[in-house]
BAFI-3210 file (N, C-alpha, C; in Angstrom, 3 decimals, decimal comma, padded with zeros to 6 digits):
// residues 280
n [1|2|3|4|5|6|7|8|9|10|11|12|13|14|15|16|17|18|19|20|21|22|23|24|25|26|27|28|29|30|31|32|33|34|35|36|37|38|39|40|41|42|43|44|45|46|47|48|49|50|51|52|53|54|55|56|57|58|59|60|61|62|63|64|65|66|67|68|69|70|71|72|73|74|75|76|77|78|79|80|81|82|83|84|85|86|87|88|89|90|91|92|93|94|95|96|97|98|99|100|101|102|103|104|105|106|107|108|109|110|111|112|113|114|115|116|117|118|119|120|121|122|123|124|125|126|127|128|129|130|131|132|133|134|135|136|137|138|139|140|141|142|143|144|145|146|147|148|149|150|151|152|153|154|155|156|157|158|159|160|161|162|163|164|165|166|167|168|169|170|171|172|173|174|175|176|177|178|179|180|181|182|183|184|185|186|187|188|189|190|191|192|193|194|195|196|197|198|199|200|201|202|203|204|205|206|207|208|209|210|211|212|213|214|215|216|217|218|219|220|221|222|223|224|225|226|227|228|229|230|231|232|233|234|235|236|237|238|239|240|241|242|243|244|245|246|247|248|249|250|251|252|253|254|255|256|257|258|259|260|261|262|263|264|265|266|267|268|269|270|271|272|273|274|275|276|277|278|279|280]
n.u [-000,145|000,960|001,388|000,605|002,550|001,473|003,964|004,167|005,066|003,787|001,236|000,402|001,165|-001,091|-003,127|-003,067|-003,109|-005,917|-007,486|-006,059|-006,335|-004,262|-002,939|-000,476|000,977|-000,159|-000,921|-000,599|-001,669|-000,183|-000,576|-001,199|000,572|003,284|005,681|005,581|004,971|005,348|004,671|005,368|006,072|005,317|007,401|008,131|006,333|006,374|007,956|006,210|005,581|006,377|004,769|005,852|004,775|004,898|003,373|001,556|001,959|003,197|005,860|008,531|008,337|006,840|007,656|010,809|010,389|010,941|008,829|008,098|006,503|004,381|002,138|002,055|-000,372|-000,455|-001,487|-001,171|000,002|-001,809|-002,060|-001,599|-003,582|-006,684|-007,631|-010,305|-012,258|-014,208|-013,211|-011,271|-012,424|-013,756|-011,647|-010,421|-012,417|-012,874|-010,241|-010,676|-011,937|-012,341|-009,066|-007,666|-005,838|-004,554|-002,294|-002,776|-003,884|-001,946|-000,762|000,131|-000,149|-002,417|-001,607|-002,567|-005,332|-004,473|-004,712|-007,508|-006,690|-007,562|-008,726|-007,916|-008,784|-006,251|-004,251|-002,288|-000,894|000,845|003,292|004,567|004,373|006,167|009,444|010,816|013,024|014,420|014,228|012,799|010,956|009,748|007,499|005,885|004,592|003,157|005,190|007,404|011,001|011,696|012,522|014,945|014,835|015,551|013,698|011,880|009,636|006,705|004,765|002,128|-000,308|-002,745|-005,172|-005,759|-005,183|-007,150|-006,920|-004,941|-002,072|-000,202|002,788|004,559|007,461|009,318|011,207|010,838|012,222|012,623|011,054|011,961|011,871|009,080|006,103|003,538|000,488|-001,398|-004,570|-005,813|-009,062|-011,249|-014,814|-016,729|-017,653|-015,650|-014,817|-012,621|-011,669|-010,538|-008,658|-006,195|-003,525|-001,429|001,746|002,527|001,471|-001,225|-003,624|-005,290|-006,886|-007,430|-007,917|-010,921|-010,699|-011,638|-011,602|-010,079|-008,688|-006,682|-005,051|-003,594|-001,295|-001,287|-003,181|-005,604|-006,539|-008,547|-009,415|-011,652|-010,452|-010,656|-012,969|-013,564|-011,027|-008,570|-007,042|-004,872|-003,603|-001,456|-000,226|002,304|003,057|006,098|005,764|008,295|010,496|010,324|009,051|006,213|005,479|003,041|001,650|-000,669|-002,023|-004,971|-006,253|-009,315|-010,856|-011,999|-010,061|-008,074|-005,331|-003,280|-000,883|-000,827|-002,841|-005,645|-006,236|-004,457|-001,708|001,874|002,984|004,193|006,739|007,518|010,293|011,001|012,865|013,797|015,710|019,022|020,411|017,786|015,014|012,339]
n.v [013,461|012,856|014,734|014,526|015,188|016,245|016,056|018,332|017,231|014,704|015,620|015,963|013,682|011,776|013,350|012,883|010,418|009,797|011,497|010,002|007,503|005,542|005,461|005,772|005,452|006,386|009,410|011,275|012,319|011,372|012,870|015,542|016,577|019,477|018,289|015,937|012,417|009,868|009,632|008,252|008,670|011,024|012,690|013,199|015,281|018,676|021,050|023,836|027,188|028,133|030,275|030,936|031,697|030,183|027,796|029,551|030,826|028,658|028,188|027,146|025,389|023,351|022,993|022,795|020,259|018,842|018,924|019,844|020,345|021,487|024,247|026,461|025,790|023,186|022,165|020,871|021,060|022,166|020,228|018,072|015,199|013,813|010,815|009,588|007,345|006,555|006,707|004,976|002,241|002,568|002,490|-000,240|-001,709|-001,579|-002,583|-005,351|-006,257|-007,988|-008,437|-006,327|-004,792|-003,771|-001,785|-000,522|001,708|003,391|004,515|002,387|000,423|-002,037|-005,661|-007,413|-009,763|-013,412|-013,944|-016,515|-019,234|-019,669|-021,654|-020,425|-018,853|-017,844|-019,284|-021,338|-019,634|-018,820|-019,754|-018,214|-015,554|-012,670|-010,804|-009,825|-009,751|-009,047|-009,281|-006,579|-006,580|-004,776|-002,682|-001,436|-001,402|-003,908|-004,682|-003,686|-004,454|-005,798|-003,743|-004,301|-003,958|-003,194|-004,528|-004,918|-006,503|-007,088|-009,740|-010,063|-011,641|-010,291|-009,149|-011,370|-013,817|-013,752|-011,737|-011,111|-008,940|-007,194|-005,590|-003,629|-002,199|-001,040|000,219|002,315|002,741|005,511|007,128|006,434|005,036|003,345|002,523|000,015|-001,338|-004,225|-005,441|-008,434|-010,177|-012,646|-013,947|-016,118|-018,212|-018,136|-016,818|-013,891|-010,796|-007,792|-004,650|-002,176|-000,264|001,643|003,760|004,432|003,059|003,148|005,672|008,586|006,791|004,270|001,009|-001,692|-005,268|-008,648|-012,130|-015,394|-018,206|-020,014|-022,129|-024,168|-021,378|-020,104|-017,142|-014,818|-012,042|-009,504|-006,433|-003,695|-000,418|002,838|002,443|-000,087|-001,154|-003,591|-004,964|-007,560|-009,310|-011,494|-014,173|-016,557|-018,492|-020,571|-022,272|-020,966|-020,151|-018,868|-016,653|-015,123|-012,236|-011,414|-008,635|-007,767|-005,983|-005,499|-004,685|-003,879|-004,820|-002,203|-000,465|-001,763|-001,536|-001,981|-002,190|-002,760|-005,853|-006,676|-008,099|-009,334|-008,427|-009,331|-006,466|-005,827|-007,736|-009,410|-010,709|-012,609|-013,328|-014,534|-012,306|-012,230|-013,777|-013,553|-015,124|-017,043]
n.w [070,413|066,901|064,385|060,546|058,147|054,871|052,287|049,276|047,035|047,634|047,644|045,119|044,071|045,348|044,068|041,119|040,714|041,461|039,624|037,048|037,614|038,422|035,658|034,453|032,201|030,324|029,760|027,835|025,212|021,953|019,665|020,025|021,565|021,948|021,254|019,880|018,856|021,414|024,721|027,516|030,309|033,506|033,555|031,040|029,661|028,298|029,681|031,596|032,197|035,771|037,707|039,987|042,949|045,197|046,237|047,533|049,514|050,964|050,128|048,353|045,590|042,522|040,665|042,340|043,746|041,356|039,340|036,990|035,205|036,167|037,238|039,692|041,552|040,719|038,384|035,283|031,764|028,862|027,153|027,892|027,952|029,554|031,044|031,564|033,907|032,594|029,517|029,492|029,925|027,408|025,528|026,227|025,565|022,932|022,102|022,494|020,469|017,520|016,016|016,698|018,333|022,100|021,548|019,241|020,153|020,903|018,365|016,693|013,338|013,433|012,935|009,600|009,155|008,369|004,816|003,473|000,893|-001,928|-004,392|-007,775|-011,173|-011,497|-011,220|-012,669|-013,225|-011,156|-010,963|-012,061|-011,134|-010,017|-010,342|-013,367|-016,851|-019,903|-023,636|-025,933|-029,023|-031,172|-034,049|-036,379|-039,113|-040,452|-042,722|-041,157|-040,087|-037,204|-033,797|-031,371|-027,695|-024,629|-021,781|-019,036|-016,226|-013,900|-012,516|-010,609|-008,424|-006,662|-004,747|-003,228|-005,730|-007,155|-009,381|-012,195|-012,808|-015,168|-015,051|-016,778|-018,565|-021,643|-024,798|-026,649|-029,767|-031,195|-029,063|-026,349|-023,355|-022,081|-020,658|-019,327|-018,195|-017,476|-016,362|-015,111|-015,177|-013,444|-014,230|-012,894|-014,317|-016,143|-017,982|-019,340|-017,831|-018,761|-018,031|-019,901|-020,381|-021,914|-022,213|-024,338|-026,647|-026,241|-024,542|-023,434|-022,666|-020,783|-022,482|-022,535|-022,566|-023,493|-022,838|-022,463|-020,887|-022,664|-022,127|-019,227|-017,852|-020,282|-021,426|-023,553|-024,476|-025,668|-027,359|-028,645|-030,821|-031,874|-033,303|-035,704|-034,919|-034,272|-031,026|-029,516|-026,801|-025,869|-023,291|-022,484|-020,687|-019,338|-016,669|-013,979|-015,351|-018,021|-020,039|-022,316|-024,469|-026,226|-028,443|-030,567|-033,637|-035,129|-038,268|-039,302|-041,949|-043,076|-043,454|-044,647|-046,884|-050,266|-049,058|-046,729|-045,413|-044,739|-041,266|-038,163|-037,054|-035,554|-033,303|-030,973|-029,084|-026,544|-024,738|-022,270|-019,012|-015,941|-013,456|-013,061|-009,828|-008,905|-006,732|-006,101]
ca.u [-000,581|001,599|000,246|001,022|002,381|002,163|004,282|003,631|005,127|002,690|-000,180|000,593|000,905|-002,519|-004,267|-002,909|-003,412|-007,276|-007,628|-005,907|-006,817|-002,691|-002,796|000,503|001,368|-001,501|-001,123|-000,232|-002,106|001,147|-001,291|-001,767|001,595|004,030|007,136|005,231|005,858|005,309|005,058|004,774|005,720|005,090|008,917|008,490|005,849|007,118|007,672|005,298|006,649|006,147|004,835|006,410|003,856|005,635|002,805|000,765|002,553|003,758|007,241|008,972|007,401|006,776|009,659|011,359|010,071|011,141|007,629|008,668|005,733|003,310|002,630|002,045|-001,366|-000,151|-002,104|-000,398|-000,522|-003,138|-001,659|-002,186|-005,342|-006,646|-008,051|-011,762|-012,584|-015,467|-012,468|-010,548|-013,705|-014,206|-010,532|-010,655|-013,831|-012,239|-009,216|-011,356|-012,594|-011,405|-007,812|-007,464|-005,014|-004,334|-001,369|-003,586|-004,616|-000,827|-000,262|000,727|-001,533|-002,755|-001,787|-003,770|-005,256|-004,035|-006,130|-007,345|-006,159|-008,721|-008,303|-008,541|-008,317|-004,942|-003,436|-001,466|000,282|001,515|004,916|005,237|004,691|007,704|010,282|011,353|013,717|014,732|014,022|011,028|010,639|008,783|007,200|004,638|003,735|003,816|006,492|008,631|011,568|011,773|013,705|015,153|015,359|015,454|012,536|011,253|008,122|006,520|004,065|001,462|-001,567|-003,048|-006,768|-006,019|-004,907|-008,165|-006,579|-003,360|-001,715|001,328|003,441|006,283|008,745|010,010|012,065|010,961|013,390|012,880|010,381|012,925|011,396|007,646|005,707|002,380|-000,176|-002,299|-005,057|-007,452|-009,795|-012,493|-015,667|-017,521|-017,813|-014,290|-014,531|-011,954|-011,920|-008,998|-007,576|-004,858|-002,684|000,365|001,975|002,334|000,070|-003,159|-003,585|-004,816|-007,909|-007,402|-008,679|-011,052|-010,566|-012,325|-010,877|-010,119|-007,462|-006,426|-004,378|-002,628|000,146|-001,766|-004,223|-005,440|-007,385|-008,305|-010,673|-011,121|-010,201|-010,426|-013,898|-013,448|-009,615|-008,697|-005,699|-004,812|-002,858|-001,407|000,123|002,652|004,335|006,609|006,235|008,651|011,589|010,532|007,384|006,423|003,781|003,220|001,038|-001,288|-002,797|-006,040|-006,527|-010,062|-011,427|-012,464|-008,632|-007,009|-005,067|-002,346|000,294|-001,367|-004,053|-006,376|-006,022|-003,350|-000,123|002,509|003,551|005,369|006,765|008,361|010,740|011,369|013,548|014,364|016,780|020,340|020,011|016,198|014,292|010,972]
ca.v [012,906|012,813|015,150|013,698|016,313|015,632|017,239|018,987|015,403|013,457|016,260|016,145|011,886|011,846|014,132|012,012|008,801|010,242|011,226|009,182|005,493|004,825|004,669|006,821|005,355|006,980|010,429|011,853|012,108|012,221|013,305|016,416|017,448|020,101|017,693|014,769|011,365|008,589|009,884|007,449|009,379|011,954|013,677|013,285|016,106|019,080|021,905|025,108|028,535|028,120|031,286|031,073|032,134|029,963|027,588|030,819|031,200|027,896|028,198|026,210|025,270|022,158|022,640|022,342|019,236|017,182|018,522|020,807|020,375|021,721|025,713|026,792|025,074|021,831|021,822|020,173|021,543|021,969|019,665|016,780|014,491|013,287|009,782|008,933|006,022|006,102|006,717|003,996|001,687|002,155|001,774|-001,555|-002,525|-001,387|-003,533|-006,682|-006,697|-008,777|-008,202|-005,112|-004,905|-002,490|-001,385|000,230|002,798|003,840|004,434|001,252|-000,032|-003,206|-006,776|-007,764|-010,987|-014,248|-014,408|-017,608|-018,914|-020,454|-021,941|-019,077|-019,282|-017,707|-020,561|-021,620|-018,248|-018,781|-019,676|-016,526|-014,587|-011,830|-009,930|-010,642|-009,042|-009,184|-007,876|-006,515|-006,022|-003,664|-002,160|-000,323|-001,908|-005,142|-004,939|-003,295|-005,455|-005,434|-003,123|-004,893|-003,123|-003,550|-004,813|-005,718|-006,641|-007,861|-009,875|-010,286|-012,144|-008,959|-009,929|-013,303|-014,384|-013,450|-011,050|-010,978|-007,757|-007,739|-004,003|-003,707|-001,215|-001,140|000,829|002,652|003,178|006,836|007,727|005,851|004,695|003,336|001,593|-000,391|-002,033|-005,242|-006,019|-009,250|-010,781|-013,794|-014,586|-017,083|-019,032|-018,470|-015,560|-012,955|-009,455|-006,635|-003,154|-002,452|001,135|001,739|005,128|004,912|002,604|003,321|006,670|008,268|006,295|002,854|-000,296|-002,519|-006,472|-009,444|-013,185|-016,764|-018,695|-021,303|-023,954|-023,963|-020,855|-019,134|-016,995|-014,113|-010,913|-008,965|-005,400|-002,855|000,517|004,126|001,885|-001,121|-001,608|-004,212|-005,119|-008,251|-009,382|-013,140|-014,843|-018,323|-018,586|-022,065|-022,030|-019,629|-019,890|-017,404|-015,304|-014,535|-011,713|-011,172|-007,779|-007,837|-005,009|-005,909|-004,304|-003,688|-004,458|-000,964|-000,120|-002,370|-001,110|-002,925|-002,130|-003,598|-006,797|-006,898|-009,438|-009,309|-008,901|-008,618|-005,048|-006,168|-009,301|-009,379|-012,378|-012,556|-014,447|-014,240|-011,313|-012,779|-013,530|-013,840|-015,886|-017,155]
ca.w [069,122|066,113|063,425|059,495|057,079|054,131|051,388|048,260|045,898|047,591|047,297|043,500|042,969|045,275|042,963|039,895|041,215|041,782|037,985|036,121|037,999|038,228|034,140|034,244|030,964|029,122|030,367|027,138|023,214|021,190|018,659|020,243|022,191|020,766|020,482|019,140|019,508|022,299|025,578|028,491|031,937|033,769|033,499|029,489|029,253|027,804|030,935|031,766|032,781|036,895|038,291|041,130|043,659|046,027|046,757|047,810|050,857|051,916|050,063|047,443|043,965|042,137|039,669|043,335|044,233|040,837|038,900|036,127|034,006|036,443|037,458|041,365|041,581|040,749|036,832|034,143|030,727|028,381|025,850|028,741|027,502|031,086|030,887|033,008|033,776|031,008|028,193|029,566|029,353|025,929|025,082|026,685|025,129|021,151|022,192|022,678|018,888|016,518|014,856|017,015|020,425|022,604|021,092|018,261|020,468|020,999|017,371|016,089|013,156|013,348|011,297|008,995|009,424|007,222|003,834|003,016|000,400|-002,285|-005,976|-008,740|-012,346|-012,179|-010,260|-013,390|-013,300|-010,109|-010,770|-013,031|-010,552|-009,489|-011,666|-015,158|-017,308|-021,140|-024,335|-026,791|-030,225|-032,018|-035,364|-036,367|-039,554|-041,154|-043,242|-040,623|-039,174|-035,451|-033,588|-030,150|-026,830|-023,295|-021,433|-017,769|-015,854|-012,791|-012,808|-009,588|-008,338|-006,137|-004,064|-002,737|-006,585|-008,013|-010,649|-012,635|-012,799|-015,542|-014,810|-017,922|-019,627|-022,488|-025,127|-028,019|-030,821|-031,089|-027,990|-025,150|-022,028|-021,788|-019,602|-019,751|-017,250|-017,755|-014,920|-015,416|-013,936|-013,980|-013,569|-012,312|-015,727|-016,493|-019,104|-018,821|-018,263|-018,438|-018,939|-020,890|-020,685|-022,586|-021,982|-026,328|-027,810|-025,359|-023,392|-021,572|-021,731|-020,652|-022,998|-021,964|-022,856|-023,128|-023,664|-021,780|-020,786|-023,356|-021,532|-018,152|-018,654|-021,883|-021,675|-024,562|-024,504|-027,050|-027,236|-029,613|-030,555|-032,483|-034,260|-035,517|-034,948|-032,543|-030,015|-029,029|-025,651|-025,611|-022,312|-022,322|-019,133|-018,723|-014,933|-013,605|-016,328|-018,997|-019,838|-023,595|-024,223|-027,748|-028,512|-031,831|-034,357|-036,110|-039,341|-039,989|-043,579|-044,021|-043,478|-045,141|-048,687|-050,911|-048,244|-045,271|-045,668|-043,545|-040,166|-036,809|-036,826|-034,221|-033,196|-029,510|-029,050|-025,284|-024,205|-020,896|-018,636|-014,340|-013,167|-012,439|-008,379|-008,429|-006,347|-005,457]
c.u [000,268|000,762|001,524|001,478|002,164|002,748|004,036|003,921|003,880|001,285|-000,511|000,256|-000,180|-003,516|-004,315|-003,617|-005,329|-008,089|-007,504|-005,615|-005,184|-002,113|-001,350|001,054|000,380|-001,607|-001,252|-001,002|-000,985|000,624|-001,349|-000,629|002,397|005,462|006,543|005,579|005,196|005,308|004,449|004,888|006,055|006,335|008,845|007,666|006,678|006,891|006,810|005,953|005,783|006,115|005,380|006,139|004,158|004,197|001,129|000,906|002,901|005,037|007,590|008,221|007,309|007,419|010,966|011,424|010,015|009,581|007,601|007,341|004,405|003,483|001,888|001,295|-001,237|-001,134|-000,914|-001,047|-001,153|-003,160|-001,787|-003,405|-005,626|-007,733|-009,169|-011,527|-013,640|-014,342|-011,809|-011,185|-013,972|-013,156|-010,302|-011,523|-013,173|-010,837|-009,716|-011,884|-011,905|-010,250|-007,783|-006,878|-004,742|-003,557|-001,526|-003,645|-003,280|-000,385|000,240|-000,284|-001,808|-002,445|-002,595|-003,975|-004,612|-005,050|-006,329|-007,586|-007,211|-008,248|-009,111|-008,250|-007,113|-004,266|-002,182|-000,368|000,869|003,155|005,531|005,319|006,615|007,891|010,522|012,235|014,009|014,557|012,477|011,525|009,515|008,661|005,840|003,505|004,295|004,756|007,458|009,409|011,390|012,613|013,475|015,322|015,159|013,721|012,336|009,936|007,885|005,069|003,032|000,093|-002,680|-004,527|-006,972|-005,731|-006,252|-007,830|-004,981|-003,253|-000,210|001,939|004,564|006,290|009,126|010,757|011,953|011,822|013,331|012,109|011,296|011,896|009,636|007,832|004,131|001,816|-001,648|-003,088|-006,232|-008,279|-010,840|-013,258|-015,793|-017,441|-016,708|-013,674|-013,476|-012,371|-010,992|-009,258|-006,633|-004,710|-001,792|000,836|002,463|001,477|-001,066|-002,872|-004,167|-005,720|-007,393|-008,120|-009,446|-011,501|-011,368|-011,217|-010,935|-008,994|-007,324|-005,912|-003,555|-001,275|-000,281|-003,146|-004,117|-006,408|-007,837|-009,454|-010,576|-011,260|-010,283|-012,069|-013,940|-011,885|-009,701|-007,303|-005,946|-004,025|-002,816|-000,114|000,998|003,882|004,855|006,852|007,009|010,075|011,575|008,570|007,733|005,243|004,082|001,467|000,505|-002,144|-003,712|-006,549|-007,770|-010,540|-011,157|-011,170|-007,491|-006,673|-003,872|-001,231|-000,195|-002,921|-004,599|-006,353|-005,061|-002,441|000,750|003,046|004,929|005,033|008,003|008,831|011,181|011,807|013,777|015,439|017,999|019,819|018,568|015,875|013,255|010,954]
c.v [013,482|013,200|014,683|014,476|015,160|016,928|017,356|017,390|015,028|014,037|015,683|014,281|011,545|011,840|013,181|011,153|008,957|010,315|010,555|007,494|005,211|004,382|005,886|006,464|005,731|008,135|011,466|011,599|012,186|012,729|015,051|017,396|017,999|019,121|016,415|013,958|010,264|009,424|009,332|007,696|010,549|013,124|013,779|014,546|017,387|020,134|023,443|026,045|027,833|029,453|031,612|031,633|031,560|028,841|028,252|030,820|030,314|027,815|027,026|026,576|023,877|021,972|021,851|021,060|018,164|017,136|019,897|021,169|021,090|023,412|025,530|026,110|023,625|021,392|021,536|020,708|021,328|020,659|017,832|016,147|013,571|011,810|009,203|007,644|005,312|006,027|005,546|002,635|001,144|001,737|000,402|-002,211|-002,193|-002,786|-005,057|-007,044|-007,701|-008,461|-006,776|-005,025|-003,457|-001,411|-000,426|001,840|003,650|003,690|003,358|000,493|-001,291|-004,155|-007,361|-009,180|-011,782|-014,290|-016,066|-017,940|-020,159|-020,821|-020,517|-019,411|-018,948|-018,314|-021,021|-020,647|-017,977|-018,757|-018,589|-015,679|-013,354|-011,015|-010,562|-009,169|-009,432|-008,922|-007,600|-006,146|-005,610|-002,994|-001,644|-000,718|-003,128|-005,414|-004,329|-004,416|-004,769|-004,936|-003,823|-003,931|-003,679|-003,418|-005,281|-005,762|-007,190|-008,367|-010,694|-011,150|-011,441|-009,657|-011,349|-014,046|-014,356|-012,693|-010,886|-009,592|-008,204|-005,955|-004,391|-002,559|-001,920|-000,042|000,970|002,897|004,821|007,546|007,852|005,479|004,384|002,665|001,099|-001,494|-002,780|-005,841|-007,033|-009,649|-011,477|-014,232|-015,896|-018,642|-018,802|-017,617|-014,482|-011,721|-008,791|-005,482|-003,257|-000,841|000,775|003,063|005,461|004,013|003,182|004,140|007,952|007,233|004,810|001,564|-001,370|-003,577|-007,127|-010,680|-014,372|-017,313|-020,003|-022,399|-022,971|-022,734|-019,999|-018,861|-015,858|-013,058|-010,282|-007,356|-004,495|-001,507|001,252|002,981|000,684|-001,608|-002,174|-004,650|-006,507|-008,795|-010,816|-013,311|-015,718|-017,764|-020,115|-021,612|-020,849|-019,032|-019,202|-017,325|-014,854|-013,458|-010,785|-009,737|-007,945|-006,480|-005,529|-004,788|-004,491|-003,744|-002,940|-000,132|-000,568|-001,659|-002,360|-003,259|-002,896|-004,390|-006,283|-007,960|-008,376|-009,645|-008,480|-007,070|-005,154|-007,753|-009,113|-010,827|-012,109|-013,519|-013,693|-013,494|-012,511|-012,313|-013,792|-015,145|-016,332|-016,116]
c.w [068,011|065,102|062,093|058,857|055,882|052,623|050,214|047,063|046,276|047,983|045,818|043,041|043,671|044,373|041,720|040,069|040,847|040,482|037,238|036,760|037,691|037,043|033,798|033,261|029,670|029,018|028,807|025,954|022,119|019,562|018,676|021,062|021,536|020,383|019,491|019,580|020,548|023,238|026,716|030,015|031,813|033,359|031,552|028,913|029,222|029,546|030,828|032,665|034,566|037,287|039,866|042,628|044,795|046,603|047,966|049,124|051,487|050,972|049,003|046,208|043,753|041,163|040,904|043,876|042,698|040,080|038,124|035,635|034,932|037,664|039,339|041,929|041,174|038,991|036,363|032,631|029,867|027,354|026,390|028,170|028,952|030,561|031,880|032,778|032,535|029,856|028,373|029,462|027,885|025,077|025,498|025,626|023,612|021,018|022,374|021,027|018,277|015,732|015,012|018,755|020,525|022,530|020,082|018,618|021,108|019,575|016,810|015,313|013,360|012,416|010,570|009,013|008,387|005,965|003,737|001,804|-000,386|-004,109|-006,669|-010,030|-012,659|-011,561|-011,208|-013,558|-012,182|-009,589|-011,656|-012,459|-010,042|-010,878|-012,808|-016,049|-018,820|-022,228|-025,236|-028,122|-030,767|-033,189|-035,607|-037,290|-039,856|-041,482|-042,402|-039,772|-038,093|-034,604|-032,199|-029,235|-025,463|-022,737|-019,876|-017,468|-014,550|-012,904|-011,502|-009,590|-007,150|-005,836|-004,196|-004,502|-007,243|-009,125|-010,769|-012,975|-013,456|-015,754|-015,751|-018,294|-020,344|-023,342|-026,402|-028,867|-031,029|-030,016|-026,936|-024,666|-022,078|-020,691|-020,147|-018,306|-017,550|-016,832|-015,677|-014,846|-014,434|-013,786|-013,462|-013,334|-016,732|-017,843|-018,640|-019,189|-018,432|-018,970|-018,910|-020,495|-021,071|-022,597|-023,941|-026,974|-027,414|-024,225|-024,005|-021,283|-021,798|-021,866|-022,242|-022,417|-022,476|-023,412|-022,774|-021,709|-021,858|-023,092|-020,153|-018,460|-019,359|-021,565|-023,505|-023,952|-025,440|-026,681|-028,859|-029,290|-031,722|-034,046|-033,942|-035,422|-033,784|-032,044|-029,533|-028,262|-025,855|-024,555|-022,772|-021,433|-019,700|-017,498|-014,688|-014,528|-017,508|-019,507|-021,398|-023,850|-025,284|-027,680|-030,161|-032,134|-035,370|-036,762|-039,614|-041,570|-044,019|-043,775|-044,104|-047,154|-049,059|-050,720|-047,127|-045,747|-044,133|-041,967|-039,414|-037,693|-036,138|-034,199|-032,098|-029,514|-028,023|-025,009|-022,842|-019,742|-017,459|-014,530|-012,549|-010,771|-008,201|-007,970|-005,725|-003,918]
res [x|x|x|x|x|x|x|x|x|x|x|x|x|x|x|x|x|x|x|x|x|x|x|x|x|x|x|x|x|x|x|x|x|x|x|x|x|x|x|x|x|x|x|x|x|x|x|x|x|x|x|x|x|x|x|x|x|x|x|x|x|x|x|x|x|x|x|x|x|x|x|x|x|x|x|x|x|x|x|x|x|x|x|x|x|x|x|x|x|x|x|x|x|x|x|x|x|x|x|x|x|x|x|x|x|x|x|x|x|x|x|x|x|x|x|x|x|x|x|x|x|x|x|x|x|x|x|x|x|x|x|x|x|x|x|x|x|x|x|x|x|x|x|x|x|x|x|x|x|x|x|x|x|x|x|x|x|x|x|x|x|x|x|x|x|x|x|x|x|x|x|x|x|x|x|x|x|x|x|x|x|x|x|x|x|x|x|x|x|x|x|x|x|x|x|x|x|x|x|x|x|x|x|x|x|x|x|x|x|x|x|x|x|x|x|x|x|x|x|x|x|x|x|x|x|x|x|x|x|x|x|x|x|x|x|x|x|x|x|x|x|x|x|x|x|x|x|x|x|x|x|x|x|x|x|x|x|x|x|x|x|x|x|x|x|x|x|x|x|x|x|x|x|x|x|x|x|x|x|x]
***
């Protein structure tokens, strides 16, 4: 009778096989190993000193036999995450959800589904959307002429086109460099809402606006500030060929003297026209 050996390899891919249900591409957490990373077989784990005990008296090692990563006893190091059949179960069963694959559970996040895509009141501002570039003028008071400077903006439709978001710079005459951020949004019955920041007119605390859209293209805003002083924000897109967004200072009665009447009048007056190269 023909007795079977069998040798120390195929003690070792037994034992595996036994543990980890033949999932030899799972073997690893790269969450949790010292190189980091992806690690999908067995030869990729990092190696463990081998005491060299020789099999405890049958000779060789398992560095010998093509199995670096594992010491006399045939363990694999601690940094291994061993996979039951119950963990593999529930990873299965997470991978069945909705707008979640199996791929998830190997670091990779997930796409987000398609939104769908529904009429909003900022539908008219649709073709304004993107970059814009060109210039601003500015003054402080009434009688001041307008000093010109460089200007850009982008101007978004952010949660499925439910709110306009308008991001600009511009270019004080003796400050340099601003910036300013316009978010709106509309209920139900078609009233608007917004905040306003300006890193020099309005800061740190934000403004917060009321107002309505006036025609396809134009809306307005307006709030007030420091009392009764008030700010007013005005919109006119033409589709996607230039963007005007005129800024207003309302003079309070109980402010007004024989230098300044009382009422709005412009402070910023942005023109804005597509970046050379831009396109939808």
């Amino acid at each position: 009778m023909q007795t079977r050996t069998t040798t120390p390899t195929r003690q070792l891919e037994s034992r595996l096989l036994e543990i980890f249900d033949a999932l030899w591409d799972d073997l690893v957490d790269p969450r949790r190993t010292k190189r980091g990373g992806e690690r999908g077989r067995l030869d990729e784990l990092r190696p463990i000193a081998d005491d060299r005990e020789g099999f405890h008296g049958g000779g060789g090692s398992w560095e010998s036999h093509g199995f670096p990563h594992a010491d006399c006893c045939g363990r694999l190091p601690t940094t291994v995450t061993t996979c039951t059949r119950r963990s593999v179960e529930r990873r299965a069963a997470r991978a069945r959800r909705p707008h979640r694959a199996w791929r998830t559970i190997r670091g990779h996040a997930p796409s987000a589904p398609p939104l769908r895509r529904v009429v909003t009141a900022f539908d008219a501002f649709a073709g304004a959307a993107g970059a814009w570039t060109g210039t601003n003028g500015f003054r402080l008071l009434p009688d001041d002429p307008f000093v010109r400077g460089a200007a850009s903006a982008e101007l978004t439709l952010p949660a499925a086109g439910h709110l306009l978001a308008f991001a600009y710079g511009w270019e004080h005459p003796e400050d340099g460099g601003q910036e300013g951020l316009l978010v709106v949004g509309a209920g139900e019955d078609g009233a608007l809402t917004a905040i306003w920041g300006d890193s020099w007119h309005q800061k740190p605390e934000p403004l917060p606006m009321t107002g309505a859209i006036e025609a396809p293209g134009r809306l307005r805003v307006s709030g007030c500030y420091a009392g009764d002083w008030g700010w007013g924000i005005a919109f006119a897109a033409a589709g996607g060929e230039s963007l005007t967004v005129t800024m207003e200072n309302v003079v309070p009665a109980s402010a007004a003297t024989a230098e300044v009447t009382a009422g709005a009048y412009t402070v910023m007056l942005t023109e804005l026209r597509r970046p050379a190269g831009w396109s939808a």
